[in-house]
N, CA, C and O atoms as a Tinker XYZ file with bonds, in Angstrom:
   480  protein
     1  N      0.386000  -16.324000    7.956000    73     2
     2  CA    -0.057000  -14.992000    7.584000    64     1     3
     3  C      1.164000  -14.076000    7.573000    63     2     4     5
     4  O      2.133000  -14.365000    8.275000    81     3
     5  N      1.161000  -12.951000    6.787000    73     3     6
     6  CA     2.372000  -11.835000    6.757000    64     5     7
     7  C      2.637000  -11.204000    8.380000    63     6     8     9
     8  O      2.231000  -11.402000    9.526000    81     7
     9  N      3.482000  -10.427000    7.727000    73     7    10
    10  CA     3.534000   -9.859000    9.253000    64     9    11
    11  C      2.969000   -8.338000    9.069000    63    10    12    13
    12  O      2.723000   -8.286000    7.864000    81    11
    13  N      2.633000   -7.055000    9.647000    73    11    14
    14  CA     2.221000   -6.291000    9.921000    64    13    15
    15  C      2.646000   -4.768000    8.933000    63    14    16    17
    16  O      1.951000   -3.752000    8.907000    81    15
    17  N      3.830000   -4.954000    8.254000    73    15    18
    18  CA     4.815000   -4.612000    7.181000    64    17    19
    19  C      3.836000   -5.083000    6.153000    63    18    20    21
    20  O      3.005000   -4.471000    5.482000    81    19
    21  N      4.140000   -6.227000    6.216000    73    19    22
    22  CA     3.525000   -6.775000    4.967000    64    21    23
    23  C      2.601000   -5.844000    4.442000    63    22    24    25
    24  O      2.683000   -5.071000    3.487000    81    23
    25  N      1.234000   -6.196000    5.690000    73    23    26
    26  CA    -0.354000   -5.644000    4.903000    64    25    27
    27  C     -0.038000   -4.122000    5.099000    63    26    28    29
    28  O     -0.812000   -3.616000    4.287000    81    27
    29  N      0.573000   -3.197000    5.634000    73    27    30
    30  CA     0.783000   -2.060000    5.739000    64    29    31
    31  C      1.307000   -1.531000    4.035000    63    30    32    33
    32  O      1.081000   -0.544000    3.335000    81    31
    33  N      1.934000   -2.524000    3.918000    73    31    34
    34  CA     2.669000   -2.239000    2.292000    64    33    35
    35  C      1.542000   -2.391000    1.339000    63    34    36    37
    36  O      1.254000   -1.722000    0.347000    81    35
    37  N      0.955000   -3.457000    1.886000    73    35    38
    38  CA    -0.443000   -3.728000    0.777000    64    37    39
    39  C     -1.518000   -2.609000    0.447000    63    38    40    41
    40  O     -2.131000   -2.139000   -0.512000    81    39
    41  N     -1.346000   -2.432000    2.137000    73    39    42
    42  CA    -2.810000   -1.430000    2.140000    64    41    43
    43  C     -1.975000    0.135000    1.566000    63    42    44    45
    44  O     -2.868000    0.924000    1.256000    81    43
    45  N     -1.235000    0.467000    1.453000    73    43    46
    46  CA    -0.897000    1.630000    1.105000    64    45    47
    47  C     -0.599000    1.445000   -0.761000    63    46    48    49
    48  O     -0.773000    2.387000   -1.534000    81    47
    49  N     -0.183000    0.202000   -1.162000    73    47    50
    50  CA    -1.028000    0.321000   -2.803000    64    49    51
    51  C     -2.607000   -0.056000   -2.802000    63    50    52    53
    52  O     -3.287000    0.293000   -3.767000    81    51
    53  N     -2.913000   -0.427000   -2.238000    73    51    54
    54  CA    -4.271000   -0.500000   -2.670000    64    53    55
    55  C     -4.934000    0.503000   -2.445000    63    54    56    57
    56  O     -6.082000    0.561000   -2.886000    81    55
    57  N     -4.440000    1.460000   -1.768000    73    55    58
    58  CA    -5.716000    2.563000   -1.132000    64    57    59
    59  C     -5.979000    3.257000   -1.904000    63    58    60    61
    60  O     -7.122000    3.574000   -1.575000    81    59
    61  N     -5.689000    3.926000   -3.009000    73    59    62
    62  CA    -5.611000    4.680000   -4.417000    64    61    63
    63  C     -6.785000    3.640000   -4.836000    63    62    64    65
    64  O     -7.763000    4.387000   -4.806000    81    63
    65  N     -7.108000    2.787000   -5.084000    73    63    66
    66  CA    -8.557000    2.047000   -5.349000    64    65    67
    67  C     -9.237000    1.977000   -4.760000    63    66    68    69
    68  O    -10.334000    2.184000   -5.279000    81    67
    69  N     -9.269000    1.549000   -2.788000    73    67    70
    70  CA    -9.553000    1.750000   -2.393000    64    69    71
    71  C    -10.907000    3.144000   -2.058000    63    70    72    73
    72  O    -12.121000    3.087000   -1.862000    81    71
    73  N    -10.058000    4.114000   -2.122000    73    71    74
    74  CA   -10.423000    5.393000   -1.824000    64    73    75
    75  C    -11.792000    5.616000   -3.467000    63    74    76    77
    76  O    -12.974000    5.909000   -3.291000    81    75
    77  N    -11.257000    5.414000   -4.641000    73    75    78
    78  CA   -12.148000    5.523000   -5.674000    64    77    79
    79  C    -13.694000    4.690000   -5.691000    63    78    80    81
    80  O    -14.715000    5.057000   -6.274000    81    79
    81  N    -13.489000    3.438000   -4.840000    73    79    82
    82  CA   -14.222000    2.482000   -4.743000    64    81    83
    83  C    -15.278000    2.974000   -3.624000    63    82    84    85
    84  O    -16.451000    3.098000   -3.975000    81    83
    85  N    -14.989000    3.198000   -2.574000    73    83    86
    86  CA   -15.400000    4.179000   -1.298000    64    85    87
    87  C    -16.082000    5.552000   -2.052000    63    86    88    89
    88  O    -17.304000    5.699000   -2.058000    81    87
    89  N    -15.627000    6.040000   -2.366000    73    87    90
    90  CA   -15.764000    7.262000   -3.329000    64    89    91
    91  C    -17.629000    7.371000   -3.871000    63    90    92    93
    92  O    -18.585000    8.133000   -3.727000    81    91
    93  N    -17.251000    5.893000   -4.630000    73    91    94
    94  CA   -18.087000    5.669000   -5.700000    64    93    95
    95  C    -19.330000    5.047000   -4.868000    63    94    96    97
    96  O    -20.464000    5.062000   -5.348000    81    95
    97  N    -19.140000    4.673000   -3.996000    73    95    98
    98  CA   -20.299000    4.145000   -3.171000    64    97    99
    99  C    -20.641000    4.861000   -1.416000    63    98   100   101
   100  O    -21.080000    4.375000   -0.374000    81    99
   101  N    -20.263000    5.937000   -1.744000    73    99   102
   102  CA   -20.351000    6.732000   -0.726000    64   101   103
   103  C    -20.123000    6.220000    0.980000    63   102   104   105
   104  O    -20.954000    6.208000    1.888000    81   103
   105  N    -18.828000    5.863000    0.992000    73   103   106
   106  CA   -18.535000    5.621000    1.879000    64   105   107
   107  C    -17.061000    5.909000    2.536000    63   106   108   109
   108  O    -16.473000    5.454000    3.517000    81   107
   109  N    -16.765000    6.815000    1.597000    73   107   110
   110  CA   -15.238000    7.634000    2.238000    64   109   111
   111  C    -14.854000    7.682000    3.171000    63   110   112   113
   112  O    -13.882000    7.102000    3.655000    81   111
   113  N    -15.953000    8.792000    3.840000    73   111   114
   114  CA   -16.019000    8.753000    5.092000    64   113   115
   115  C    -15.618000    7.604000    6.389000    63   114   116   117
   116  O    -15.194000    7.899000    7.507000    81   115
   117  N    -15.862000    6.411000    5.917000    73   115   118
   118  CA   -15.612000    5.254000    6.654000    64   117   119
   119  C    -14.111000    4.908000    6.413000    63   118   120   121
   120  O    -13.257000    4.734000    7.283000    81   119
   121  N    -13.988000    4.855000    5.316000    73   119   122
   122  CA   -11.998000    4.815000    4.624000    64   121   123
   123  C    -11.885000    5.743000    5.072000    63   122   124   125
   124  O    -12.097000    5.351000    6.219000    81   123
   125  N    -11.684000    6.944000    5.201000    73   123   126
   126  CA   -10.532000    7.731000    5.883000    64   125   127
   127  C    -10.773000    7.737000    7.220000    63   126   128   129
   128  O     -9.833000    8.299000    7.781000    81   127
   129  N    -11.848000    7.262000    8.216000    73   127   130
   130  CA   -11.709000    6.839000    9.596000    64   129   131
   131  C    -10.792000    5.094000    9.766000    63   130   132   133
   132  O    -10.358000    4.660000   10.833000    81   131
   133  N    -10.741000    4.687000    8.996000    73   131   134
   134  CA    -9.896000    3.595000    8.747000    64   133   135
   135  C     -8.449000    3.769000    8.408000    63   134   136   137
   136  O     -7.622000    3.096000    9.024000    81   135
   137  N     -8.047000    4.667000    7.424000    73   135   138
   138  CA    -7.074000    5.079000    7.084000    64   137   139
   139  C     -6.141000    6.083000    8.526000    63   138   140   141
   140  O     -5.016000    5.927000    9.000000    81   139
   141  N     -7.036000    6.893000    8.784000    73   139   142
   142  CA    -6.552000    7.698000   10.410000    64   141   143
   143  C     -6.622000    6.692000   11.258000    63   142   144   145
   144  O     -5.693000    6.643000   12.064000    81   143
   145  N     -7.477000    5.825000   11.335000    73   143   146
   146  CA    -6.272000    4.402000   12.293000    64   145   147
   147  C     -5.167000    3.858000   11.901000    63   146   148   149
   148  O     -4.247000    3.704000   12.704000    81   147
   149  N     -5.086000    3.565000   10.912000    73   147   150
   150  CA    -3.827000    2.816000   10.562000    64   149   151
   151  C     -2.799000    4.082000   10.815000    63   150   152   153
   152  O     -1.725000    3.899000   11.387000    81   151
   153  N     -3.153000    5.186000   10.415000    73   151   154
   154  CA    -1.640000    6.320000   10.632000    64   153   155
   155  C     -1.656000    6.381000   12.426000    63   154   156   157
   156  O     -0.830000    7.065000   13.030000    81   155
   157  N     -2.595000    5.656000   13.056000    73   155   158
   158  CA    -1.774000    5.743000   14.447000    64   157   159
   159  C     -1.999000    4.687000   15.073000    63   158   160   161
   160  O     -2.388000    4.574000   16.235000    81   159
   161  N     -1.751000    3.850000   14.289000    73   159   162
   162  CA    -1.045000    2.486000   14.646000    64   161   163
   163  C     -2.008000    1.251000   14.670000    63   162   164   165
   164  O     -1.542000    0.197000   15.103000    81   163
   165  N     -3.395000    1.288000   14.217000    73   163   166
   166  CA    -4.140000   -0.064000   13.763000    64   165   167
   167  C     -3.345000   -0.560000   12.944000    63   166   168   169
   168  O     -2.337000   -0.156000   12.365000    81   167
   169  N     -4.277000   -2.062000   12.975000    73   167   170
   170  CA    -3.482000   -3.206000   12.161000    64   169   171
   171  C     -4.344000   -2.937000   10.757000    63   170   172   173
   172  O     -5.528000   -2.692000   10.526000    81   171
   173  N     -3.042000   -3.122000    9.863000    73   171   174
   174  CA    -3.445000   -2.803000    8.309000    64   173   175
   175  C     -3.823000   -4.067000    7.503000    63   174   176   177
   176  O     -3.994000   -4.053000    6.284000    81   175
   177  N     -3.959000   -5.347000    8.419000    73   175   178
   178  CA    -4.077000   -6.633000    7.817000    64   177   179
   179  C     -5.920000   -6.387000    8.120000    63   178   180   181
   180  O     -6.719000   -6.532000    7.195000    81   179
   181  N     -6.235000   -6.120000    9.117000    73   179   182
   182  CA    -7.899000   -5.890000    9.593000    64   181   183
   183  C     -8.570000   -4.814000    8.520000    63   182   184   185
   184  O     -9.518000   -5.168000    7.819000    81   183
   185  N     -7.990000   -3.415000    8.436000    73   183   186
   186  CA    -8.637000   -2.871000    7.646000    64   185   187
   187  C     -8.548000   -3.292000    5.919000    63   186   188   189
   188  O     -9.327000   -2.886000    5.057000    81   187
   189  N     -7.518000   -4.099000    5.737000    73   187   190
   190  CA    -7.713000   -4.387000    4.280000    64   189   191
   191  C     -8.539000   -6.082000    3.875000    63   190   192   193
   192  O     -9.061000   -6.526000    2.852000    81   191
   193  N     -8.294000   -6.663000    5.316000    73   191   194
   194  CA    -9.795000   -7.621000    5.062000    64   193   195
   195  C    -11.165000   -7.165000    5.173000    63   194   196   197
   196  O    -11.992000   -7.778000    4.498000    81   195
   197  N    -11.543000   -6.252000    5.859000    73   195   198
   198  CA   -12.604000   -5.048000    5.996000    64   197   199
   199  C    -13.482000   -4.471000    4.671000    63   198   200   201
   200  O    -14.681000   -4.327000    4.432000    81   199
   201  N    -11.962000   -4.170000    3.793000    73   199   202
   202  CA   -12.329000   -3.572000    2.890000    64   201   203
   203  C    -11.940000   -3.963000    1.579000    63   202   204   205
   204  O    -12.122000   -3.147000    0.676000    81   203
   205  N    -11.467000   -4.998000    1.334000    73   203   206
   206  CA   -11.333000   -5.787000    0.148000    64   205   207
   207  C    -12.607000   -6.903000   -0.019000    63   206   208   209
   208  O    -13.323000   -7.325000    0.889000    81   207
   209  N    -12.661000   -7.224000   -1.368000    73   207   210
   210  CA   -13.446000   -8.727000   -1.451000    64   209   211
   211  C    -13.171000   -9.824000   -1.345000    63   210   212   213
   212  O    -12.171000  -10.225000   -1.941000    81   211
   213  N    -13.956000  -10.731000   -0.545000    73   211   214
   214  CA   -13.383000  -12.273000    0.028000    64   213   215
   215  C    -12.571000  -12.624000   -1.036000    63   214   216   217
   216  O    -11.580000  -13.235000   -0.635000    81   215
   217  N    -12.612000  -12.435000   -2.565000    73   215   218
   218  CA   -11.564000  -13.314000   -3.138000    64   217   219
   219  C    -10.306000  -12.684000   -3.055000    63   218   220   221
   220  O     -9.221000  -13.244000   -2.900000    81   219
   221  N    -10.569000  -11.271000   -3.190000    73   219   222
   222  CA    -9.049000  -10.485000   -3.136000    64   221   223
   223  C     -8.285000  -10.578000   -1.990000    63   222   224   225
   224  O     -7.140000  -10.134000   -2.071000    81   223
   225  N     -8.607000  -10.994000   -1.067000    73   223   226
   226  CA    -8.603000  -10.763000    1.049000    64   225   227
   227  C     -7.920000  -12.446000    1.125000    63   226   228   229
   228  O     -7.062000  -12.817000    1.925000    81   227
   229  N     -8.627000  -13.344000   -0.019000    73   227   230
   230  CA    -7.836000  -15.065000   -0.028000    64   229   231
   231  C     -6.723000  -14.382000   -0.374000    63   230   232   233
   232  O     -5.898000  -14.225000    0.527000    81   231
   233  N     -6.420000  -13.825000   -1.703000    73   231   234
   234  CA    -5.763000  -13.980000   -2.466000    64   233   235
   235  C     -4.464000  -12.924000   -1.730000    63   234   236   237
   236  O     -3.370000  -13.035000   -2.283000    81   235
   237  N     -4.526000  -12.145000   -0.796000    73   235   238
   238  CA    -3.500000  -11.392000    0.143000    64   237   239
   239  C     -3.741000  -12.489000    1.133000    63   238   240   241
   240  O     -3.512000  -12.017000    2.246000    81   239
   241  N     -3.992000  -13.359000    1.195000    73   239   242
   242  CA    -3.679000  -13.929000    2.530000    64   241   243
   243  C     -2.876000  -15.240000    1.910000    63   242   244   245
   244  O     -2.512000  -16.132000    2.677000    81   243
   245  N     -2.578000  -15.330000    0.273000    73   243   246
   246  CA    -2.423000  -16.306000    0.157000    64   245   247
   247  C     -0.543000  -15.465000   -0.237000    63   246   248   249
   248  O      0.617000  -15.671000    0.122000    81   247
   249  N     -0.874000  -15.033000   -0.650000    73   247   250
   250  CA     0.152000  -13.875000   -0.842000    64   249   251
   251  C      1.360000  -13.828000    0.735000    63   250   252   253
   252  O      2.554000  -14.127000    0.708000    81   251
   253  N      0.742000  -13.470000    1.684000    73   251   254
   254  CA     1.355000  -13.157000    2.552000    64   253   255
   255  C      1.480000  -14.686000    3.456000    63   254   256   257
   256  O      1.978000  -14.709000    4.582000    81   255
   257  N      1.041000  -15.705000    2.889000    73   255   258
   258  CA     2.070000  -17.080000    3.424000    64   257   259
   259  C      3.023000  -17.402000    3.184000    63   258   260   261
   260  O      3.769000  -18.136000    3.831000    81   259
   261  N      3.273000  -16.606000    1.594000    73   259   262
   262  CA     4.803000  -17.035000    0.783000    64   261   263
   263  C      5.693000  -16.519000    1.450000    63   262   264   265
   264  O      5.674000  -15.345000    1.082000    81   263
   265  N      6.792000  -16.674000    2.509000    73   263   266
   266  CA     7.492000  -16.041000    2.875000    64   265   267
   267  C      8.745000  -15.385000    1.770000    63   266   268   269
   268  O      9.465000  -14.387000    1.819000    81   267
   269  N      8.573000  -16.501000    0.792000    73   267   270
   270  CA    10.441000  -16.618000   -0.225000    64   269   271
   271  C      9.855000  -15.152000   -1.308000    63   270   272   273
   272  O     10.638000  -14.655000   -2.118000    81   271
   273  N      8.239000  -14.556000   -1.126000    73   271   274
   274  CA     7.681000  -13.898000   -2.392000    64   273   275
   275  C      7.924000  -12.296000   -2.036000    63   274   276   277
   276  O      7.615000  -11.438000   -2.862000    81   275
   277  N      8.560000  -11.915000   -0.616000    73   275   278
   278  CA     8.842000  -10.681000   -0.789000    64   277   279
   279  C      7.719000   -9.521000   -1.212000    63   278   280   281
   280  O      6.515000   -9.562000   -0.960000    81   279
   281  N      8.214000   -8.806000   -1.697000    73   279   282
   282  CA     7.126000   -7.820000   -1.573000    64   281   283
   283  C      6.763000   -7.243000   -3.257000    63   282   284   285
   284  O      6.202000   -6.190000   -3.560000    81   283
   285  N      7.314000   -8.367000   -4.221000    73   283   286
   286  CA     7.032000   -8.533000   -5.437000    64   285   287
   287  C      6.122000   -8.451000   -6.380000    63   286   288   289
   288  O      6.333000   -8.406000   -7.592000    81   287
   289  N      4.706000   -8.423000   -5.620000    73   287   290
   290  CA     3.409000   -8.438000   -6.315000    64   289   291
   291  C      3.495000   -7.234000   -6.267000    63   290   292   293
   292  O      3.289000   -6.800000   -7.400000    81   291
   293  N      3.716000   -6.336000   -5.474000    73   291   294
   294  CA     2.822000   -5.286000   -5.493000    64   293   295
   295  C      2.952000   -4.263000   -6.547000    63   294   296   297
   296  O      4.051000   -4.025000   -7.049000    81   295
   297  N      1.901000   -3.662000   -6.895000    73   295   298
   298  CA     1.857000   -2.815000   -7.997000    64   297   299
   299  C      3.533000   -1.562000   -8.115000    63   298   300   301
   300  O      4.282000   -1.294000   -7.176000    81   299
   301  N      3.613000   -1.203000   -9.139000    73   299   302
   302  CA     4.395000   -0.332000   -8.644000    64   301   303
   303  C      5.971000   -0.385000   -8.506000    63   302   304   305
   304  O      6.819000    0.498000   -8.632000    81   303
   305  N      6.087000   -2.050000   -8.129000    73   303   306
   306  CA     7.513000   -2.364000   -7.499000    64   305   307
   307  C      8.526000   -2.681000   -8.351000    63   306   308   309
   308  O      9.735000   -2.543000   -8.164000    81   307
   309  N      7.849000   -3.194000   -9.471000    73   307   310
   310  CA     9.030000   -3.673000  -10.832000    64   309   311
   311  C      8.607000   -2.640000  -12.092000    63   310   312   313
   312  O      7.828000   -1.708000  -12.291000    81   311
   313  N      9.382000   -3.224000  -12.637000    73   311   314
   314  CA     9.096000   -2.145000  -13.965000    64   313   315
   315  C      9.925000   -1.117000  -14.643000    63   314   316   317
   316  O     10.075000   -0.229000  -13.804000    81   315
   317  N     10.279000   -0.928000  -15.273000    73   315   318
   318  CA    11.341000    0.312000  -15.914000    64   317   319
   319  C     11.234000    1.721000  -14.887000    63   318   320   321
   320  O     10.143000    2.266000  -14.716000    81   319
   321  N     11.865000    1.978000  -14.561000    73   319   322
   322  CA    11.878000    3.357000  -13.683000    64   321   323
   323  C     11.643000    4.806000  -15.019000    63   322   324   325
   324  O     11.784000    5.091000  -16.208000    81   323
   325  N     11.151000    5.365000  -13.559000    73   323   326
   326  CA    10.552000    6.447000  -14.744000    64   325   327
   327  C     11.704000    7.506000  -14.924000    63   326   328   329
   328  O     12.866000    7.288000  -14.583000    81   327
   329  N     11.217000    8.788000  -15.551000    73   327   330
   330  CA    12.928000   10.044000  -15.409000    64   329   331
   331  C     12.879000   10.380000  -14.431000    63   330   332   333
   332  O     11.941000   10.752000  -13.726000    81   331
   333  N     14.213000   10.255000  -14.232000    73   331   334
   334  CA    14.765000   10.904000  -12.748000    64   333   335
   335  C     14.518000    9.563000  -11.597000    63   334   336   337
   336  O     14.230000    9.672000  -10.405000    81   335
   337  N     14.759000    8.157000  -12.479000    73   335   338
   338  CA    14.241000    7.145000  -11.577000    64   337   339
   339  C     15.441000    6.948000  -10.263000    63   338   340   341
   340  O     16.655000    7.115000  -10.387000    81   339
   341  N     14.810000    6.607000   -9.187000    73   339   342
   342  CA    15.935000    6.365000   -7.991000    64   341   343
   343  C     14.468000    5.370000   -7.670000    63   342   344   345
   344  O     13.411000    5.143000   -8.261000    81   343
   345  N     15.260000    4.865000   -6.094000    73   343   346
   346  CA    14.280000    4.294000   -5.462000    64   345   347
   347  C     14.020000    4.405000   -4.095000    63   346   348   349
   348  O     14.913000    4.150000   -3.286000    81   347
   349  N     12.794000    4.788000   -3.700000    73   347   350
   350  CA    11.964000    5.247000   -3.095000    64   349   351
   351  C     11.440000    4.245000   -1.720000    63   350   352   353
   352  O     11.226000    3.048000   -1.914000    81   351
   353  N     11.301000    4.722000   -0.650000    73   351   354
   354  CA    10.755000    3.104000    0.187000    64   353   355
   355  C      9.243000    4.389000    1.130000    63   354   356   357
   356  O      8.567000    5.378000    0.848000    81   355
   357  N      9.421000    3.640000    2.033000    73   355   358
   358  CA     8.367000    4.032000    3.063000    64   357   359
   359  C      9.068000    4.957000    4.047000    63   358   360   361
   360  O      9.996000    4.542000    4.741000    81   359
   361  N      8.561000    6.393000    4.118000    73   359   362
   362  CA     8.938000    8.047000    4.846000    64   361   363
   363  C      8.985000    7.629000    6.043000    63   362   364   365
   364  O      9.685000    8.326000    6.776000    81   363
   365  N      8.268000    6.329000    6.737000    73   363   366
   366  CA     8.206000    6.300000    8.370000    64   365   367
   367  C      9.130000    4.939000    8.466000    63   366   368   369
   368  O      9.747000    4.767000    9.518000    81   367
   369  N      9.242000    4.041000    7.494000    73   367   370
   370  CA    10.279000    2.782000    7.821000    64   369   371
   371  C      9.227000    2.042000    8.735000    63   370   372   373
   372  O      9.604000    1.592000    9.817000    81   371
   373  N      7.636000    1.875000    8.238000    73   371   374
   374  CA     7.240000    0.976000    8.668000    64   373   375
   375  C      6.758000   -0.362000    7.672000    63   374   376   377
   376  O      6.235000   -1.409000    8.054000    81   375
   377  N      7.040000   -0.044000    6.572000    73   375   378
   378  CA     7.244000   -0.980000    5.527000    64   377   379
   379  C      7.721000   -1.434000    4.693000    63   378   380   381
   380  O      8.783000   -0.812000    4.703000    81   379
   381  N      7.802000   -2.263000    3.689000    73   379   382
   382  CA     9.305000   -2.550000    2.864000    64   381   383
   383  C      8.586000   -2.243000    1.490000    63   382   384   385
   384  O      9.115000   -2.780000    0.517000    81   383
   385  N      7.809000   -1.704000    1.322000    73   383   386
   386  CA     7.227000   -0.886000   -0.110000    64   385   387
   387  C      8.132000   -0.249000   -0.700000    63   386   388   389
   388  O      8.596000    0.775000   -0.199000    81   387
   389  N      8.613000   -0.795000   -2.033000    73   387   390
   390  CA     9.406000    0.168000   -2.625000    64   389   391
   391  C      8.861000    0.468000   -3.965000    63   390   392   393
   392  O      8.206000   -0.301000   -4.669000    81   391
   393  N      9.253000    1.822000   -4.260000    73   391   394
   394  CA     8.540000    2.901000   -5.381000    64   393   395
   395  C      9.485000    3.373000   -6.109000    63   394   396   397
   396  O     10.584000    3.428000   -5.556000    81   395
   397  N      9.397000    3.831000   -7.471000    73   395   398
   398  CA    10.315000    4.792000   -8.512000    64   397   399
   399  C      9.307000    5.975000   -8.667000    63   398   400   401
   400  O      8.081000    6.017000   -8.564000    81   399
   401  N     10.380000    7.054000   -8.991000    73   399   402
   402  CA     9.546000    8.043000   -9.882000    64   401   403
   403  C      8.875000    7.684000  -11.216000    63   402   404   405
   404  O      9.208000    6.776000  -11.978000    81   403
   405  N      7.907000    8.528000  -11.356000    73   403   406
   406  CA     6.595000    8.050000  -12.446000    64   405   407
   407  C      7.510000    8.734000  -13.484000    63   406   408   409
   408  O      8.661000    9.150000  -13.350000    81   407
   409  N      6.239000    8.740000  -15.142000    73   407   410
   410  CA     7.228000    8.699000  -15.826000    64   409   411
   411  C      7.386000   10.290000  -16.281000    63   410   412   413
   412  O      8.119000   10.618000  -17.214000    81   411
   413  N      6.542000   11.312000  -15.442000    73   411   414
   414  CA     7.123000   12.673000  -15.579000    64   413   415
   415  C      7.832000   12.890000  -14.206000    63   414   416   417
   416  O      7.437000   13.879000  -13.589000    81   415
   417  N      8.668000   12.247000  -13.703000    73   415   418
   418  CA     9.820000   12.324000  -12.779000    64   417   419
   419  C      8.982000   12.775000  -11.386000    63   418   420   421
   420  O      9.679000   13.653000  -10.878000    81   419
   421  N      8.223000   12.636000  -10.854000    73   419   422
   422  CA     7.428000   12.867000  -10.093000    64   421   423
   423  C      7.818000   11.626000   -8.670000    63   422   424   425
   424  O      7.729000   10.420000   -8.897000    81   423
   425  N      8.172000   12.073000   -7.485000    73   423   426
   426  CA     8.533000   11.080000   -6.104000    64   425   427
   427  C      7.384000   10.658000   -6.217000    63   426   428   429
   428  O      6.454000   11.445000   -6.397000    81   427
   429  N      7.159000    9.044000   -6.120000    73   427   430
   430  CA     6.264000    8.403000   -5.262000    64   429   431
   431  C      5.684000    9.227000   -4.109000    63   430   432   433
   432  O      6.160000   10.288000   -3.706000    81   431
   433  N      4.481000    8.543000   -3.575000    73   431   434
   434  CA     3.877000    9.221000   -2.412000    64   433   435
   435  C      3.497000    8.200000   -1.603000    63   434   436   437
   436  O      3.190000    7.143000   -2.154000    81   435
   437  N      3.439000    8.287000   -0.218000    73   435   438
   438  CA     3.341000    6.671000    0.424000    64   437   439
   439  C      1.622000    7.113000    0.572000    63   438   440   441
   440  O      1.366000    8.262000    0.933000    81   439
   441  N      0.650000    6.279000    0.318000    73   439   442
   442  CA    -0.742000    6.671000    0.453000    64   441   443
   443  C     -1.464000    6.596000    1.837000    63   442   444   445
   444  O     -2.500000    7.185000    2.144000    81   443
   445  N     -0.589000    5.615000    2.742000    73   443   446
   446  CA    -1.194000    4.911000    3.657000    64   445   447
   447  C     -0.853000    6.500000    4.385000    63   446   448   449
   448  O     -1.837000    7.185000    4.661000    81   447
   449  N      0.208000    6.926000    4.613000    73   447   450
   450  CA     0.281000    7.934000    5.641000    64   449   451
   451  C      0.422000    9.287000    4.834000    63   450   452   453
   452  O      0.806000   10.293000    5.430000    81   451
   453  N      0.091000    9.328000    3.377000    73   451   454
   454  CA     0.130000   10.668000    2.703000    64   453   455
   455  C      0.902000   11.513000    3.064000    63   454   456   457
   456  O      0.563000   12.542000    3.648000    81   455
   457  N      2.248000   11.146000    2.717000    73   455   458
   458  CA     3.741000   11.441000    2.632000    64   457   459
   459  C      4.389000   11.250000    1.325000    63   458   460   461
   460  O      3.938000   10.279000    0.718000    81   459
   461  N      5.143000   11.776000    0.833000    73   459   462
   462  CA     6.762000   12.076000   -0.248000    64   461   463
   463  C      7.248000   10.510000    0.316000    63   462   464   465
   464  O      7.443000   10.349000    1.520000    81   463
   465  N      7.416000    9.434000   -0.615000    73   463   466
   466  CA     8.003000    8.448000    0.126000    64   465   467
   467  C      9.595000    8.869000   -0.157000    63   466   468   469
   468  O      9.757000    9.526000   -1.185000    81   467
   469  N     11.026000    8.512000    0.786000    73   467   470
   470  CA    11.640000    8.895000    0.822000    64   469   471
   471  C     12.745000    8.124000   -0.152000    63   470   472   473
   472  O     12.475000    6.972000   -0.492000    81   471
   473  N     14.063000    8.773000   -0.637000    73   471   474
   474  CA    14.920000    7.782000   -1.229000    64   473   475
   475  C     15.291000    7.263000   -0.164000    63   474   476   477
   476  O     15.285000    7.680000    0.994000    81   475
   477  N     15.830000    5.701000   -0.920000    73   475   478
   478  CA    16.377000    5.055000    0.146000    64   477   479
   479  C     17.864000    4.978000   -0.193000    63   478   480
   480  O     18.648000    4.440000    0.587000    81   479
């Protein structure tokens, strides 16, 4: 299994779906009591098996055995940088999530702790 980085990185792209999905089935309320754990220090591997679907929850667990796969899947991480592209990581340095500016030059935002993610 990953280590604690890992799903922290995960769960902070996924939560932008997350949150819409919750949203849509009235259960926000429960995600952002989930989300205010993880900003003080729950494990982000529990709340995103919690709240993902058994195939998506295999498919991060299958993810986070690859040790050689880095943090490559995740949305966001490759791709042409947008204007004003630099690169961006995690504001608290508790994960190895890395971000560009979008493509109206706009900083990434880390979702998990709803922060400016910082240049690195």
């Amino acid at each position: 299994m990953g280590n604690e980085q890992d799903f922290l990185a995960l769960w902070c792209a996924q939560l932008p779906a997350l949150r819409e999905h919750a949203r849509g089935n009235g259960v926000l309320a429960r995600l952002d009591r989930d989300v205010d754990r993880i900003r003080d220090g729950a494990s982000p591997e529990r709340a995103l098996l919690k709240w993902v679907s058994p195939e998506t929850a295999e498919a991060l667990r299958g993810w986070a055995d690859r040790p050689a796969s880095g943090m490559a899947g995740l949305p966001g991480m490759l791709g042409t940088p947008g204007v004003g592209a630099g690169n961006y990581t995690c504001p608290r340095d508790r994960c190895g999530r890395r971000a560009h500016r979008d493509e109206h030059g706009h900083v990434p935002r880390c979702t998990a702790f709803d922060e400016t993610m910082r240049p690195s």
